[in-house]
Steps between C-alpha positions, in 0.01 A plus 500: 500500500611820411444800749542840466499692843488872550533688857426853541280531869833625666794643515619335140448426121522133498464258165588118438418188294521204683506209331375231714573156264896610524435691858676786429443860404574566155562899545435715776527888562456701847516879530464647884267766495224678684349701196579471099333125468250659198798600309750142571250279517441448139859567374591227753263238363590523168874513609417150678317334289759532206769435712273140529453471180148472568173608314214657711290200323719254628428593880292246673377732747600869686545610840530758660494637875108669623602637819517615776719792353533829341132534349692695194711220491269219486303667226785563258612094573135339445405719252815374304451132562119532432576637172765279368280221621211607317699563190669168529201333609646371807367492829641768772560385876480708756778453810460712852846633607461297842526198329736591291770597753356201737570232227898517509499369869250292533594156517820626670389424828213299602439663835589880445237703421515707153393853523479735219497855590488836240460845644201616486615862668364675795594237734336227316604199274332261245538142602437134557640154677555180349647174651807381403335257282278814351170458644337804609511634851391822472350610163617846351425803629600852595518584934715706677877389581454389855179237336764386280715412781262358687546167266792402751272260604561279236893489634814622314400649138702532203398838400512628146404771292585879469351544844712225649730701696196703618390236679890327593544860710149502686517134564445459874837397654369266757379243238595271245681710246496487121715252387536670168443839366498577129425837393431509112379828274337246307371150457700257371401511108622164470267371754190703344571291192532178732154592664372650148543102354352336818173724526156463380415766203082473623599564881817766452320726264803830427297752673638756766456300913447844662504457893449868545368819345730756306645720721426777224155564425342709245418893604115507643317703222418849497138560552499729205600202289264295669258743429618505112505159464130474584339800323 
């Protein structure tokens, strides 16, 4: 199966074919950023898939990261994948970020906790638990830090994610701490492939997994427009 993965929730342009027969990328291309991803996206695609020799038509399916994450972001990266999908009459799969960064330890440890963790700002972070073995402990969601930290409970975590070391410096000191703290810009794109291959098109549709409102919101109108708009 051939996969071509795209990342762009984050802090980074991401893009890779994975081909899962060999198991092995064919090409893959990462640019660290926090804005720009409209303008590299596409250059970066194209750069990729002729550097795998690859047709669009010859994709068996695309994937590409839904969130949580930079709501700019995630529209640039699914609006890609959606289109090339649609134009290559693929199907698009749509990954969460959690899972994304959760799937390169799991399996590492079958009794340390995996928590993904992305700042969400003010205070707050985006994330969920999984067992070692990846079965959910605590689905995703967005809480305040200290909630987050409550999941001590479930003993020493390997924490991952851009708010890893977030959570690594408000751990409380008196209990089990992480054994493991990976912070990452970005998901793996690698993985997203991996978990792009693996998922269900009919259950992973690529549409934005919002666990909060925009933080900007459009300017209330004018009664005078309001007014205008009715008469």
């Amino acid at each position: 199966m051939l996969i071509l993965a795209i990342d762009t929730a984050l802090d980074a342009c991401s893009v890779a074919v994975l081909d899962t027969e060999a198991a092995e990328l064919l090409a893959q291309e990462q640019l660290l950023m926090k804005r720009g991803h409209a303008e590299a996206l596409m250059p970066m695609i194209a750069r990729v898939m002729r550097s795998a020799n690859l047709a669009f038509t010859a994709l068996d399916r695309i994937a590409v990261t839904v969130g949580p994450g930079s709501f700019t972001g995630l529209r640039v990266g699914i609006s890609a994948a959606r289109g090339l999908a649609l134009a290559a009459e693929r199907p698009a799969i749509g990954l969460t970020t959690l899972s994304a960064y959760a799937a390169t330890v799991v399996g590492q440890s079958k009794s340390a906790p995996v928590i993904s963790a992305i700042d969400a700002r003010h205070d707050h972070v985006y994330f969920q638990i999984v067992a070692g073995d990846g079965s959910q402990l605590v689905r995703p969601r967005v809480a305040a830090i200290d909630e987050a930290i409550a999941a001590s409970q479930f003993g020493a975590p390997h924490l991952v994610g851009n708010a890893a070391n977030i959570l690594a410096e408000r751990w409380p000191k008196d209990g089990e701490q992480p054994v493991a703290v990976d912070a990452q810009a970005a998901p793996d794109i690698g993985w997203v492939a991996w978990l792009g291959a693996a998922a269900d098109p009919e259950t992973n549709p690529a549409r934005p997994f919002y666990l909060k409102a925009p933080d900007a919101k459009p300017a209330a109108q004018p009664p005078f427009a309001a007014q205008a708009a009715t008469s």
